[in-house]
ZAMARGU-4260 file (C-alpha; in steps of 0.2 Angstrom, whole numbers, plus 5000, padded with zeros to 4 digits):
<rodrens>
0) 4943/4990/4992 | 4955/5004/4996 | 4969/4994/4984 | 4958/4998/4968 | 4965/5007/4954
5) 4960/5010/4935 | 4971/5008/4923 | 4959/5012/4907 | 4939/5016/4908 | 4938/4996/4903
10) 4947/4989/4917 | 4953/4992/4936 | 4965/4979/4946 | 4967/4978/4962 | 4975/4965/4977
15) 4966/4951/4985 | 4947/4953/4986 | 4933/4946/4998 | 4918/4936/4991 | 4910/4952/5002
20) 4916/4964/4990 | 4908/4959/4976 | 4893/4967/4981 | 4902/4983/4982 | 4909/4981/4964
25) 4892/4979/4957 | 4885/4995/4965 | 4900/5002/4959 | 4897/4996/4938 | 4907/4983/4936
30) 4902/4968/4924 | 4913/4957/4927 | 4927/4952/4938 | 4943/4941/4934 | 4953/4932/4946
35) 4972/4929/4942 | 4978/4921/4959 | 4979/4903/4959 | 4969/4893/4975 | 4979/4891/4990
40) 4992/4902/4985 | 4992/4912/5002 | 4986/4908/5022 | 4966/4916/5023 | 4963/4917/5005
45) 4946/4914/4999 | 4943/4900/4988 | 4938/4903/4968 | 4922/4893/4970 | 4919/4903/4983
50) 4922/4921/4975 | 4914/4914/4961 | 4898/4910/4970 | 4899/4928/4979 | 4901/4935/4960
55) 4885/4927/4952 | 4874/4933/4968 | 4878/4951/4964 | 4876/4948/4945 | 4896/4949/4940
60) 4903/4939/4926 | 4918/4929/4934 | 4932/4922/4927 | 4947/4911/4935 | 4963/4914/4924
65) 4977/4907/4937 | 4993/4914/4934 | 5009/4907/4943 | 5017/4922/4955 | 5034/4928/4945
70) 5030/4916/4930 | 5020/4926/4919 | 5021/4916/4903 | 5015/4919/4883 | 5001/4908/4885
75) 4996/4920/4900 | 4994/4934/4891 | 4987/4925/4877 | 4972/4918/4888 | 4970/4936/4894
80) 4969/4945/4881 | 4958/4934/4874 | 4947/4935/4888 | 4948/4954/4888 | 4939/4952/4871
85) 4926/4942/4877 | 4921/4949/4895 | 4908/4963/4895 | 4916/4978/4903 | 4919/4987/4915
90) 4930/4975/4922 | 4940/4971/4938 | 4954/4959/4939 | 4965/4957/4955 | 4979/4944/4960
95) 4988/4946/4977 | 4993/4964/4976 | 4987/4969/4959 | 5004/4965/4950 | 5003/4950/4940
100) 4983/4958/4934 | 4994/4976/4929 | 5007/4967/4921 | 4995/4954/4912 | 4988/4970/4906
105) 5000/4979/4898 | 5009/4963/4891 | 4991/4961/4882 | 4990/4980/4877 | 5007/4980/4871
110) 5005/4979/4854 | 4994/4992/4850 | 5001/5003/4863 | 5017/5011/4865 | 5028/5004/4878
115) 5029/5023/4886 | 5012/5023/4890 | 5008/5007/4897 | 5022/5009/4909 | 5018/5026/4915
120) 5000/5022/4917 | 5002/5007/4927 | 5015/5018/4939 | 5001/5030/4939 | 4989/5016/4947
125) 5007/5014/4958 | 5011/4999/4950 | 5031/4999/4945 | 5031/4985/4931 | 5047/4992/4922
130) 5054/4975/4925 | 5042/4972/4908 | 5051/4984/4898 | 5061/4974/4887 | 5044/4961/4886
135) 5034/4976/4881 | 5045/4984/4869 | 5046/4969/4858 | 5027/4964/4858 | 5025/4984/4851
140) 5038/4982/4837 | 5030/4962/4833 | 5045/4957/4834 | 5046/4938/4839 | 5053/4935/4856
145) 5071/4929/4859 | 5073/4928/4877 | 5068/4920/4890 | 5049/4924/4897 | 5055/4930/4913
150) 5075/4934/4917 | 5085/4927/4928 | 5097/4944/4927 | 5092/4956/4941 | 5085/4973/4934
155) 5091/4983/4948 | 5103/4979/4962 | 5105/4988/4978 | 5119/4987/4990 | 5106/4983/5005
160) 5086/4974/5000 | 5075/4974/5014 | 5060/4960/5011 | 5046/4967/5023 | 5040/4987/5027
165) 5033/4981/5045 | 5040/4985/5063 | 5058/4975/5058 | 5060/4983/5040 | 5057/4999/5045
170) 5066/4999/5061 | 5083/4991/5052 | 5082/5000/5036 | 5081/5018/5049 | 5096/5011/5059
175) 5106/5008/5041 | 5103/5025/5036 | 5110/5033/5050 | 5125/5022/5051 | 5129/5022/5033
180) 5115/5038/5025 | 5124/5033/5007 | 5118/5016/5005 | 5110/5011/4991 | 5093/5002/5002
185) 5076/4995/4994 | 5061/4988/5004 | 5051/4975/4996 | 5031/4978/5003 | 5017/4975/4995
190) 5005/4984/5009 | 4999/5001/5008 | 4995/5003/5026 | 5008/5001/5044 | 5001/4993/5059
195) 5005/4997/5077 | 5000/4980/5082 | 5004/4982/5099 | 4990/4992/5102 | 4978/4983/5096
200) 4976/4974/5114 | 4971/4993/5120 | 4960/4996/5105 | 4953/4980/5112 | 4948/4986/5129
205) 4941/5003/5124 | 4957/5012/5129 | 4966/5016/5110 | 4956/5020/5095 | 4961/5011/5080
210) 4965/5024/5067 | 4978/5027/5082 | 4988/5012/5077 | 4987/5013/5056 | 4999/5026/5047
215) 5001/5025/5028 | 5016/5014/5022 | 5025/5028/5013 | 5025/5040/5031 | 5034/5025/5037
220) 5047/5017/5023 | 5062/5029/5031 | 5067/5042/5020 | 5081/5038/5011 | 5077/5018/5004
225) 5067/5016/4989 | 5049/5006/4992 | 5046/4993/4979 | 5030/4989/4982 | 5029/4972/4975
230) 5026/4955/4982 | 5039/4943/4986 | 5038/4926/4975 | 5053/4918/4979 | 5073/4921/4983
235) 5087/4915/4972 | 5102/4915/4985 | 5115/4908/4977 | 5113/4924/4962 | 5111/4936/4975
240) 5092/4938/4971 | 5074/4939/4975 | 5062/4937/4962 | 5045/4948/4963 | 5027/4943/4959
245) 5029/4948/4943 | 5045/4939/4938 | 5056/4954/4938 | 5072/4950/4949 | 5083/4962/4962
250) 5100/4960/4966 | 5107/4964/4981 | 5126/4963/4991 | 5115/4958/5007 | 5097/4952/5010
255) 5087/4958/5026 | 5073/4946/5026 | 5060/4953/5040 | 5042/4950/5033 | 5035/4945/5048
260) 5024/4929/5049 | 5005/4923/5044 | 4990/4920/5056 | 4985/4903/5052 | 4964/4906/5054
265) 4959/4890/5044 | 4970/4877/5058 | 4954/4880/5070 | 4939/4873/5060 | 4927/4884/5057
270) 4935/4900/5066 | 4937/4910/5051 | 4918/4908/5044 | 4911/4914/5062 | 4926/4930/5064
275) 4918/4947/5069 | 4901/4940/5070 | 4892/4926/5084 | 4902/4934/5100 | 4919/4927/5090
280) 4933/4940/5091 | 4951/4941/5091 | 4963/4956/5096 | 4975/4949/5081 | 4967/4959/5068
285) 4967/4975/5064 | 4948/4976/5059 | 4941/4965/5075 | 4948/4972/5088 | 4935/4986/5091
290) 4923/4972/5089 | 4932/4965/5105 | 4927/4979/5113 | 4909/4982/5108 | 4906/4962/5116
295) 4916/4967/5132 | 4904/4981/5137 | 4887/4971/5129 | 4893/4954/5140 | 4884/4955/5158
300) 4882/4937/5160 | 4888/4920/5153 | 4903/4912/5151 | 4918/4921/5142 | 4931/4910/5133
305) 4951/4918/5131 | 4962/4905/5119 | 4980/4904/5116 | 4987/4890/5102 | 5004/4882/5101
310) 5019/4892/5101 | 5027/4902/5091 | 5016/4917/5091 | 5019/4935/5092 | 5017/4944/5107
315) 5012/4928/5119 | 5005/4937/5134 | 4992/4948/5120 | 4980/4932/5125 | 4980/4932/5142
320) 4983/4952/5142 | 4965/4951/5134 | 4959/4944/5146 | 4963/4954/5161 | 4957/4971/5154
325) 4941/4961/5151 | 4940/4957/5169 | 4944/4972/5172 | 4930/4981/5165 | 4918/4968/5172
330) 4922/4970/5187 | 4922/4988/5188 | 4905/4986/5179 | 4899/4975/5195 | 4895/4960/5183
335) 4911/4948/5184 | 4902/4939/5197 | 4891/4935/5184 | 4904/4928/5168 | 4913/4913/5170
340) 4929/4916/5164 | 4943/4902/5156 | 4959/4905/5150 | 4961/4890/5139 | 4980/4887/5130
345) 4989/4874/5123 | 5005/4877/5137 | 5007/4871/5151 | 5011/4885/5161 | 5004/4904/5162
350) 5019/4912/5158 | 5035/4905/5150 | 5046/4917/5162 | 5043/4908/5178 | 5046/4923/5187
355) 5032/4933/5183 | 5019/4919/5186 | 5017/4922/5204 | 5011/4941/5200 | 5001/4935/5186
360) 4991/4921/5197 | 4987/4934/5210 | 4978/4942/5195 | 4968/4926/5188 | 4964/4922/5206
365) 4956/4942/5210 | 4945/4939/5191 | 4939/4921/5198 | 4946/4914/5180 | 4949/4896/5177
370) 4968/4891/5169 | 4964/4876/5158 | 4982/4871/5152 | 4987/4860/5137 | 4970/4862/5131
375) 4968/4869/5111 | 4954/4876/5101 | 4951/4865/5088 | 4934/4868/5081 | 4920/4882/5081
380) 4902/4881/5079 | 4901/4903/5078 | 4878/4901/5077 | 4880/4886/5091 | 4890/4895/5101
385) 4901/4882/5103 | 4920/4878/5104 | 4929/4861/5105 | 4947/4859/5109 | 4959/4843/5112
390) 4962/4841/5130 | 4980/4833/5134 | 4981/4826/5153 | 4996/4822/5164 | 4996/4805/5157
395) 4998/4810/5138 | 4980/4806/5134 | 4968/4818/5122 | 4950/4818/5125 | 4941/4830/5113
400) 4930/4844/5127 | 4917/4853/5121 | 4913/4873/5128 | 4898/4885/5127 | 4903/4902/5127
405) 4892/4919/5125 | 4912/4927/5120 | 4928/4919/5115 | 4942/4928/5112 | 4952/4917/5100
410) 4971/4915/5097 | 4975/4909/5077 | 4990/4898/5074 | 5003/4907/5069 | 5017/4902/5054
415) 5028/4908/5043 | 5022/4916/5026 | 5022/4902/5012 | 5034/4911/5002 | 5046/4908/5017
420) 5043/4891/5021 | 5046/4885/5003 | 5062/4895/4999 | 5077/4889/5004 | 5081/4902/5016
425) 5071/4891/5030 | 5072/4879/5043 | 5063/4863/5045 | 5050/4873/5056 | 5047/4885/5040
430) 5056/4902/5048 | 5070/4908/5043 | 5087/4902/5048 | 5100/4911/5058 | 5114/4912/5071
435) 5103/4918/5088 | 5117/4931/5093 | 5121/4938/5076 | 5104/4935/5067 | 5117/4929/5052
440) 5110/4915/5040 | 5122/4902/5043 | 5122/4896/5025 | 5122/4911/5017 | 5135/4923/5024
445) 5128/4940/5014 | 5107/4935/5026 | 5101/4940/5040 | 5084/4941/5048 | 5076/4948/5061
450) 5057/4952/5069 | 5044/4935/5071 | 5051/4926/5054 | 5068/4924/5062 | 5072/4905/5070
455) 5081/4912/5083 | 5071/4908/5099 | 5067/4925/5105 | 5049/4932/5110 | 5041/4939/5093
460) 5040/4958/5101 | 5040/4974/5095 | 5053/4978/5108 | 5063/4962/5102 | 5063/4972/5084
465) 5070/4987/5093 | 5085/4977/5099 | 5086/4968/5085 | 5088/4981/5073 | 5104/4988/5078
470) 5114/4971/5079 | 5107/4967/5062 | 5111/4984/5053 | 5131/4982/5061 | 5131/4965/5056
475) 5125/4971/5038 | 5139/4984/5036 | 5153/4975/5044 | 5148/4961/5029 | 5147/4974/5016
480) 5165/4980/5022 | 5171/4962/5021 | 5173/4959/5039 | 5163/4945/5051 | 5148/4950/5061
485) 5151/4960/5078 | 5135/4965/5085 | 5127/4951/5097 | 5108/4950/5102 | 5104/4943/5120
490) 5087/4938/5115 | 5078/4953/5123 | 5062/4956/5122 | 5046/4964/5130 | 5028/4961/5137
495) 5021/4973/5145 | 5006/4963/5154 | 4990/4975/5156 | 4985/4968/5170 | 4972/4981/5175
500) 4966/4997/5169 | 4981/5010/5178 | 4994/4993/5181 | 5006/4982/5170 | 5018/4971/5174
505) 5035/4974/5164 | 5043/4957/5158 | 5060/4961/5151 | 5069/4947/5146 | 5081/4937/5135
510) 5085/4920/5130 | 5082/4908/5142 | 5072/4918/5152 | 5083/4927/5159 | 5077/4944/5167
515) 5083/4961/5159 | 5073/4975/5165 | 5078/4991/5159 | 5076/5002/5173 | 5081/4996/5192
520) 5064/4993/5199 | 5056/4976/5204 | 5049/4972/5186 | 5036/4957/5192 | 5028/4970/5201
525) 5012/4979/5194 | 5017/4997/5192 | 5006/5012/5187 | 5024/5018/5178 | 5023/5006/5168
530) 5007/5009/5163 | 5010/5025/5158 | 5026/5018/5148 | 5012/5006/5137 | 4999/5018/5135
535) 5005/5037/5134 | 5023/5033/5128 | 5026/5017/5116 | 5018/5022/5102 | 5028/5038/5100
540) 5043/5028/5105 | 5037/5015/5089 | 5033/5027/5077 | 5045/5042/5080 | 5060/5034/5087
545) 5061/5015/5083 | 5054/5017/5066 | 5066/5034/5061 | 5082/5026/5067 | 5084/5033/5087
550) 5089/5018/5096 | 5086/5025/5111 | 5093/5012/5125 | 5096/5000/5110 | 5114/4998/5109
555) 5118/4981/5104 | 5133/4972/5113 | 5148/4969/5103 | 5163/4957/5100 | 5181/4963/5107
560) 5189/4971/5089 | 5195/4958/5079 | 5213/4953/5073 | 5216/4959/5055 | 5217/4940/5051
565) 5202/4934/5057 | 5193/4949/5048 | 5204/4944/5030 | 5196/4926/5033 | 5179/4932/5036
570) 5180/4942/5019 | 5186/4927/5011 | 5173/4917/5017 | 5160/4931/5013 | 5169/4930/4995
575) 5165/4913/4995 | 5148/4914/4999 | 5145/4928/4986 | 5153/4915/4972 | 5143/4900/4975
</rodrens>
């Protein structure tokens, strides 16, 4: 509920809301609430029916008016306006982000209200909806409207737009700056608030507090690039585009596409109605992981259930590394003896880095935990305490296995966003296309990506964004400059598996599994340094170095200099591509 804002004493906006928060609104005086995001829009987005049924308990009015992300029409702000006139007030209206309700808004204010005003209250409320001016102005002056509802001409143009504010758009848009501190640079992110997801696993086992790993999103957009904070409806390549939630466009020479990727709750049935409550945790979310903890110290007997789903997901050791801190505690507690514990994924090994699997084993042999492989959760029963998953044997044959459990720590499937998967910046698989060494799209020569929505078949790391930053923000330059990518990624990336409380084991690696510690030590070893590495020095590293630009030991390999005719062809091909 942090998101709302008031635009006038009638009406407040505000991004996505929860049927829970309708309660909240009530207390709070509103009358009525409108919803202006259409169903199924986005992954883990409640249903109108079931907002609406959440609306009418508290005693809100509630009102579906389904707008179409960056496709805000006349008939839109007709219905709203209409609807303003009706609803008893105050009222709340939110959509995705708040966007598409603001610019319903001020469209429907606009002709009794001067332009001026409408745009600098919405900026105000830290909406930017200047995209609307032309839109407002003639609604103001009743004069009829002669163009089209939304342009296709881009409102701003940057030399550099960054789509995502996470680990990846920070971390390339820092390196950028410091290569090039002139550059026009713009990072599309609709969030208010940064995550240090990598230590949610800690905040998981009692070790980090949460507050630990959230900073606010404007600490952490390097100084430098402007933040549009906006949501990304879809990507107009071939014009150089991306269009915005609210149907504004920005243009750009090159397009960093980084938004990271979407857990997939609703896969596993029942999983997301039976989250935070029912011994059901997971260490993927922000808000559950100190939940994790409170069932870890309340556990003393029964059986504990870890899960891990199909790859791709981010960070693949985080399920297992849940688990051994669990154990951990348990058996520093004295009551492992009493928990049976199964690690249950859909692989078929432990580890995809055979070389750290015999380490690992010694670990799941001292916790007593049984390794069911090829085996995904499927269904929950969160009041039953029960979990069922499909079960493939050596054969190829599924048979459906149901589990008790007093805790299950679950895994959700893990995608890339909608907005992604439908554009045609993707592969068959949903994530973004590009070349594995140079993270260049290999349609669109002015692309790249980086971080988990990139194709390329690298571990989604935060240490595989610290490398990947600098090839990327080369790569970007050298295109600006008309020349072909130089920078080359390896595929590194890192796990640092928290094997104990004191002890991890340092998996460095790239692409095909090849080793590449960083420091000349035995890595598959469980060292008390490295430890200290995870829990005392990462997040300063992430924050104050990674995310500012320092690419300590993070200087990308490059190509030999190439010939001054093979760099005219590359910026004739780059011509090309901007052409099309």
């Amino acid at each position: 509920m942090d998101t709302l804002k008031h635009l006038s004493p009638f009406i407040a906006v505000a991004a996505q809301l929860q049927p829970a928060d309708m309660g909240t609104l009530a207390s709070a005086g509103f009358r009525s609430v409108i919803n202006n995001r259409p169903d199924n829009e986005g992954e883990g987005q409640p249903s109108s029916a079931d907002m609406e049924a959440a609306a009418q308990a508290s005693g809100l009015e509630y009102h579906y008016l389904p707008v179409v992300s960056g496709q805000i029409s006349d008939a839109d702000v007709s219905a709203f306006t209409e609807l303003l006139n009706q609803v008893r007030g105050p009222v709340l209206a939110f959509c995705r982000t708040g966007t598409r309700s603001t610019s319903l808004w001020a469209l429907s204010e606009a002709h009794h209200l001067d332009p001026v005003v409408l745009l600098n209250s919405a900026r105000a409320s830290g909406y930017d909806i200047s995209g609307l001016a032309q839109r407002l102005e003639q609604r103001w002056q009743k004069a009829p409207v002669t163009v089209p509802q939304t342009s296709t001409s881009p409102t701003q143009r940057y030399d550099v737009l960054v789509v995502g504010g996470g680990a990846a758009g920070c971390a390339v848009t820092a390196s950028l700056l410091q290569r090039e501190p002139h550059l026009r640079i713009a990072v599309v992110e609709p969030r208010e608030h940064h995550y240090y997801q990598p230590g949610w696993t800690l905040v998981g086992a009692g070790i980090f507090d949460r507050a630990r790993t959230e900073r606010s999103m404007a600490l952490c957009i390097p100084h430098g690039a402007q933040w549009i904070r906006a949501a990304v409806a879809g990507f107009e390549p071939e014009q150089q585009c991306v269009v915005l939630e609210d149907g504004n466009r920005v243009g750009y020479r090159a397009l960093i596409v980084c938004p990271g990727l979407s857990l997939h709750w609703d896969a596993v049935e029942g999983l997301k109605e039976t989250l935070g409550k029912n011994g059901v945790t997971s260490n993927y979310q922000f808000e559950l992981a100190p939940y994790t903890w409170q069932l870890v110290q309340s556990l003393r007997h029964g059986r504990a259930l870890f899960t891990q789903p199909p790859m791709p997901i981010k960070c693949a050791g985080a399920p297992q590394k849940a688990m051994y801190l669990s154990c951990d505690w348990w058996q520093k507690q004295g009551v492992l003896p009493d928990i049976d514990v199964e690690f249950c994924t859909a692989g078929a090994v432990l580890f995809g880095v055979p070389a750290f699997v015999p380490p690992l084993m010694k670990y799941v042999e001292r916790y007593n935990a049984q390794l069911n492989f090829n085996t995904t959760l499927t269904a929950v029963d969160g009041p039953a305490r029960k979990a069922w998953f499909n079960q493939v044997d050596a054969t190829g044959n599924t048979q459906v296995i149901e589990k008790s459990f007093d805790f299950l720590h679950a895994v959700p499937n893990q995608r890339a966003p909608e907005f992604i998967r439908q554009s045609p910046l993707a592969n068959a698989e949903g994530w973004v296309e590009a070349d594995h060494e140079t993270l260049r799209h290999p349609r669109y020569g002015n692309l790249f990506s980086l971080g988990d929505v990139c194709a390329a078949p690298n571990a989604k790391t935060a240490a595989a964004v610290r490398k990947q930053a600098p090839v990327v923000a080369e790569n970007v330059i050298a295109v600006l400059a008309g020349k072909g990518p130089r920078a080359l990624y390896d595929g590194y990336g890192s796990c640092p598996l928290t094997v104990e409380r004191g002890k991890v084991v340092l998996a460095e690696f790239g692409y095909g599994g090849k080793l590449l510690p960083t420091f000349p030590l035995d890595p598959t070893v469980p060292r008390r340094s490295a430890w200290d590495l995870k829990v005392k020095l990462m997040p300063s590293i992430y924050f104050d170095m990674m995310l500012r630009g320092r690419e300590w030991l993070a200087k990308p390999k490059r190509l030999p200099h190439e010939p001054a005719a093979v760099e005219a062809a590359a910026a004739c091909d780059f011509g090309k591509e901007q052409g099309k």
